[in-house]
C-alpha positions in Angstrom: 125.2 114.5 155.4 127.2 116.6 152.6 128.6 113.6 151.4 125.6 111.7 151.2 124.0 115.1 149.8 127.1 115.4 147.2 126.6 111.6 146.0 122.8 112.2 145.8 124.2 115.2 143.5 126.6 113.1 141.5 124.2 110.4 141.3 121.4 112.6 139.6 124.0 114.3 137.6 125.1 111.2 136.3 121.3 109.7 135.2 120.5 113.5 133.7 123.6 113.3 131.4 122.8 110.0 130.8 119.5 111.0 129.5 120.6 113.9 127.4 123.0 111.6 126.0 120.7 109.4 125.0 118.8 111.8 123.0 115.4 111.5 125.1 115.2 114.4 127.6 114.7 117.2 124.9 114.5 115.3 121.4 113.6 116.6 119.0 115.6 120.3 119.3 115.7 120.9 115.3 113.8 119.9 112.6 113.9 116.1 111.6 114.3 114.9 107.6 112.5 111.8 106.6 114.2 109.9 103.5 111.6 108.8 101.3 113.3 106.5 98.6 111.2 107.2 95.2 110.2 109.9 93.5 108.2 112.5 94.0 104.7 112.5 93.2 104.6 108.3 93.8 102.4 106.9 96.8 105.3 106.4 98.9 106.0 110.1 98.9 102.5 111.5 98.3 101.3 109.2 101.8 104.7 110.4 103.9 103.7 114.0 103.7 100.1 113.4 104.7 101.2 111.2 107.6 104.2 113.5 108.8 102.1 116.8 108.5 100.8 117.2 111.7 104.9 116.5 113.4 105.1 119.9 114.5 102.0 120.1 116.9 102.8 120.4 120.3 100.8 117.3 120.8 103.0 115.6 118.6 106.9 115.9 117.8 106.5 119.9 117.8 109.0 120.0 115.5 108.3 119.4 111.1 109.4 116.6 109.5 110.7 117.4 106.0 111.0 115.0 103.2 113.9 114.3 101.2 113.7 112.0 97.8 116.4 109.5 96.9 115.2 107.7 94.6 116.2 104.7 92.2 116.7 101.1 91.7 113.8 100.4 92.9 114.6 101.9 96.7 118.1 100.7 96.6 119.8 103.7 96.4 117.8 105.7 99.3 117.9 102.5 101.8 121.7 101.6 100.8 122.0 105.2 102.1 119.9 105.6 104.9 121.9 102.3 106.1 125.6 103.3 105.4 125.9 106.9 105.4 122.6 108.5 107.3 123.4 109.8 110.9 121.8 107.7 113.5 120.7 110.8 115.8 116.7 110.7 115.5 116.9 113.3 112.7 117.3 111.4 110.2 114.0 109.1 109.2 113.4 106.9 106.8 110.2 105.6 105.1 110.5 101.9 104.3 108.4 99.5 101.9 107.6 96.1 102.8 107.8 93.7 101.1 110.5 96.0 98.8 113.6 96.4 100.9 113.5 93.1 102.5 112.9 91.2 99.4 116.0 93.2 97.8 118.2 91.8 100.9 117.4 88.5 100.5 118.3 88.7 96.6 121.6 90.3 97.8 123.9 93.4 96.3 122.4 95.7 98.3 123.9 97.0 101.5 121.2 96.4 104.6 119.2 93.8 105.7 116.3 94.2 107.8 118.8 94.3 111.0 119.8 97.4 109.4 117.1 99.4 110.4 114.8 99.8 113.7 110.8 100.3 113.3 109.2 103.2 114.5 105.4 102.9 113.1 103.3 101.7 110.1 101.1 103.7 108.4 99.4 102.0 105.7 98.7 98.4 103.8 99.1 99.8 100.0 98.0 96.3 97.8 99.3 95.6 93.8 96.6 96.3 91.0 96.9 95.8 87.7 96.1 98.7 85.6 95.6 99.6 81.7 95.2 102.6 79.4 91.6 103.5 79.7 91.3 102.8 75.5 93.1 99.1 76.5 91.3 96.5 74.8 92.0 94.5 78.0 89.0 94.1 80.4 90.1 91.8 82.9 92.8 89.6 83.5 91.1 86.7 81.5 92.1 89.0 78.6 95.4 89.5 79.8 96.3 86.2 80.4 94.8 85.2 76.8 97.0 87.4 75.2 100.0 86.5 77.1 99.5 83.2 76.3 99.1 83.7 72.9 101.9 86.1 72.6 104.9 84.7 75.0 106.8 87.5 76.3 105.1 90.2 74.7 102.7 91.6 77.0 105.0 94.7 78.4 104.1 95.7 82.2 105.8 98.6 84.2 106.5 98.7 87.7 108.6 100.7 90.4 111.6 98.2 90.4 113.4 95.0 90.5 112.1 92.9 93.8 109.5 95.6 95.1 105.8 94.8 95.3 104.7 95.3 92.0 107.7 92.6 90.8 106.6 90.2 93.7 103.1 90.4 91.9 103.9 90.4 88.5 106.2 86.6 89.5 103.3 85.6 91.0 101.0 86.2 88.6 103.1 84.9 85.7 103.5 81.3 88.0 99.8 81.3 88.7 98.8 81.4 85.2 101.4 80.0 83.5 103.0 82.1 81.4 105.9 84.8 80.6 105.1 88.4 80.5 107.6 91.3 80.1 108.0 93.5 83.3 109.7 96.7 82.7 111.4 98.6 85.7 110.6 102.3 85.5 113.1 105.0 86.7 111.3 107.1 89.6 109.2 104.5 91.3 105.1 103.9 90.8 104.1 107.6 89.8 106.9 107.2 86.7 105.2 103.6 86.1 101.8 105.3 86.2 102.5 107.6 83.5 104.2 104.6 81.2 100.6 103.1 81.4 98.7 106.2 80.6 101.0 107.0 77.8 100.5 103.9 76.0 104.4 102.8 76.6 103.0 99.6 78.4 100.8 97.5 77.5 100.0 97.0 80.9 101.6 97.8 85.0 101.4 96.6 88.2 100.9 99.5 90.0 100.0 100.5 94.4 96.0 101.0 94.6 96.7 104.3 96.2 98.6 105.6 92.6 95.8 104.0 90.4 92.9 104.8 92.5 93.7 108.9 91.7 94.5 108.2 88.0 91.4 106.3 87.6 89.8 108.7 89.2 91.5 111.3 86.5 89.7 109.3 83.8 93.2 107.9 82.5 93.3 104.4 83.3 91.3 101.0 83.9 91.9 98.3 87.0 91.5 94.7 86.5 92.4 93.2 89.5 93.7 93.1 93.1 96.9 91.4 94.5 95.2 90.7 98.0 93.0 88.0 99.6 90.1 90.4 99.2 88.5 93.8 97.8 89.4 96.8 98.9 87.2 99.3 100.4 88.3 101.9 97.7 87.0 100.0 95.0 84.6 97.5 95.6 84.0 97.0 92.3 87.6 95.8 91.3 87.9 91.8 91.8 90.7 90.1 93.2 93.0 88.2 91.2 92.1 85.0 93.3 88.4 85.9 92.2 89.7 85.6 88.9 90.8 82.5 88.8 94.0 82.9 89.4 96.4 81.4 92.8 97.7 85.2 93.9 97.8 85.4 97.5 98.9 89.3 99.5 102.5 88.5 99.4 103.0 91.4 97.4 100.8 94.0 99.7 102.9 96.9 100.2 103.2 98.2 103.9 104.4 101.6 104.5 105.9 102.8 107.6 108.9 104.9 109.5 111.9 103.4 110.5 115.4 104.9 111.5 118.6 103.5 111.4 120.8 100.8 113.4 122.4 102.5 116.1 119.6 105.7 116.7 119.6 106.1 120.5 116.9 103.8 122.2 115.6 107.0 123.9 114.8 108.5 121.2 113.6 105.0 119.3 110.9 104.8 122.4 109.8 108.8 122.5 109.2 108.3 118.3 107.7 104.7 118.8 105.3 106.4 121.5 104.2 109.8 119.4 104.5 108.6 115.6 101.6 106.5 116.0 99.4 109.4 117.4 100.2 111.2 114.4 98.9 108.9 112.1 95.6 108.9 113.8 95.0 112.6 113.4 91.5 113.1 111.8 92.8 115.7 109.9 95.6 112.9 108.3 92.7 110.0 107.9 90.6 112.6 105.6 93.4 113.6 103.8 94.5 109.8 102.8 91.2 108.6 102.6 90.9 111.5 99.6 93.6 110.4 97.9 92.3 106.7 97.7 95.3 105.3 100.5 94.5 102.6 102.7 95.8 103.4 106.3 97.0 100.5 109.1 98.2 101.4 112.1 100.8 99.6 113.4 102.8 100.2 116.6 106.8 98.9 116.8 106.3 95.7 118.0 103.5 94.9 115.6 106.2 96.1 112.7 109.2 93.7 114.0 106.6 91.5 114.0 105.2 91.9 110.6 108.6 92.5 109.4 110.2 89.1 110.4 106.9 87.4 109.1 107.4 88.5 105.4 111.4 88.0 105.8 110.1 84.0 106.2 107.1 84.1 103.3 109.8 86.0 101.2 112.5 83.5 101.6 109.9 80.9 100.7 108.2 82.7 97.7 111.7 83.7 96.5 113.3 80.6 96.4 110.4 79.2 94.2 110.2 81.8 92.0 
């Protein structure tokens, strides 16, 4: 009977260590850092500490996620980090863009692929506008495209980066209507863009709804037109591109999510896929993104693998052809 009591011991020993080793039993036990690869101030960032806020509730994580900004290239720099030199413990989060870090693999000279990375949760479906100085003599993308026409190569555009979703859009947009724009990358990702357009830098940008929706709101800025297969709830009054005339489909939709990186304990994997999600629920979260004009959708992990080996294929597809 000691024996079998002593193996019964061992045994349970054995499967406890194995849990703490895993990360699951008491994770988290410090304070967890999300990377967020733009700038401060940008949708990416602005949307990641509304959807992180509540972490620290005992109904949630009950420890704070705090975010850290890498920004540049267009993501590259914070996702060739979070990839290569980011601990995979569960402390160490990352907030990804789709179709932005997938769309950079497949061009290549970057340092992840989407096997890089593991899904946690999405948060939100962000789509493309196209915005303009509020004293723009542009009124809708008729005019823009009239002008571009007229004017090859000398309608300048800004946007967060090489191979994110406002370059995805602006490709698209130049194929659908036949002609060659000039899209200018901005240092510091879609708020940095933003203020190029309001300044009167651009001409035009390519900007998330979520950043244009608050600086139209501001009074500094007009939208002409939706990269997605239909309006959007925050403004109704904003046709889509499609509605315009004009063969853009949502290729260039930016979803927004939390992953963490290759190698991150499945333990800990499953105890952030189960609670993230009820985080992003939290009224108090929906109010505060539905203020700041950002489109939430909720996705668990295996909706994101999903979703995220969906756009890999339409990526490969719309890159090759463009």
């Amino acid at each position: 009977m000691k024996k079998l009591l002593a193996g019964a011991a061992i045994a349970l020993t054995a499967m406890t260590g194995a849990s703490f080793a895993d990360g699951h039993a008491n994770y988290p036990e410090r304070p967890i850092m999300m990377m967020v690869s733009y700038g401060a101030g940008g949708a990416t960032d602005f949307q990641a500490r509304i959807v992180t806020m509540t972490a620290g509730n005992e109904d949630a994580l009950g420890m704070p996620i705090a975010i850290l900004n890498k920004p540049g290239a267009g993501g590259r720099v914070g996702w060739n980090w979070l990839a290569g030199q980011a601990e995979a413990d569960g402390y160490t989060l990352g907030a990804y863009n789709i179709p932005h870090f997938i769309a950079q693999s497949i061009k290549g000279g970057v340092e992840y692929s989407r096997d890089s990375f593991e899904p946690i949760a999405n948060w939100g479906a962000d789509p493309a506008v196209f915005v303009v100085s509020k004293d723009s003599e542009f009124n809708s993308m008729t005019d823009v495209v009239d002008f571009a026409k007229a004017n090859p190569g000398k309608l300048t555009f800004s946007g967060a980066g090489l191979f994110v979703g406002h370059h995805i859009a602006a490709l698209q947009l130049e194929k659908a209507a036949g002609v060659k724009m000039a899209y200018i990358p901005t240092k510091g990702g879609g708020a940095a863009a933003m203020k190029a357009v309001i300044a009167n830098e651009v001409m035009g940008g390519v900007n998330n709804l979520s950043d244009a929706f608050r600086a139209r709101e501001a009074g500094n800025v007009k939208i002409l037109g939706v990269f997605d297969l239909e309006r959007n709830a925050f403004m109704e009054d904003v046709p889509t591109l499609m509605e315009q005339g004009f063969d853009v489909d949502n290729a260039s939709v930016n979803f927004r999510g939390i992953m963490v990186p290759k190698g991150t304990p499945q333990g800990i994997i499953d105890k952030l896929a189960e609670t993230v999600p009820t985080m992003f629920e939290n009224s108090r979260v929906a109010g505060k993104m539905k203020a700041g004009g950002s489109p939430m959708h909720i996705m668990n992990r295996q909706e994101v693998l999903d979703m995220w080996e969906a756009r890999e294929t339409t990526l490969k597809e719309l890159l090759a052809g463009l």
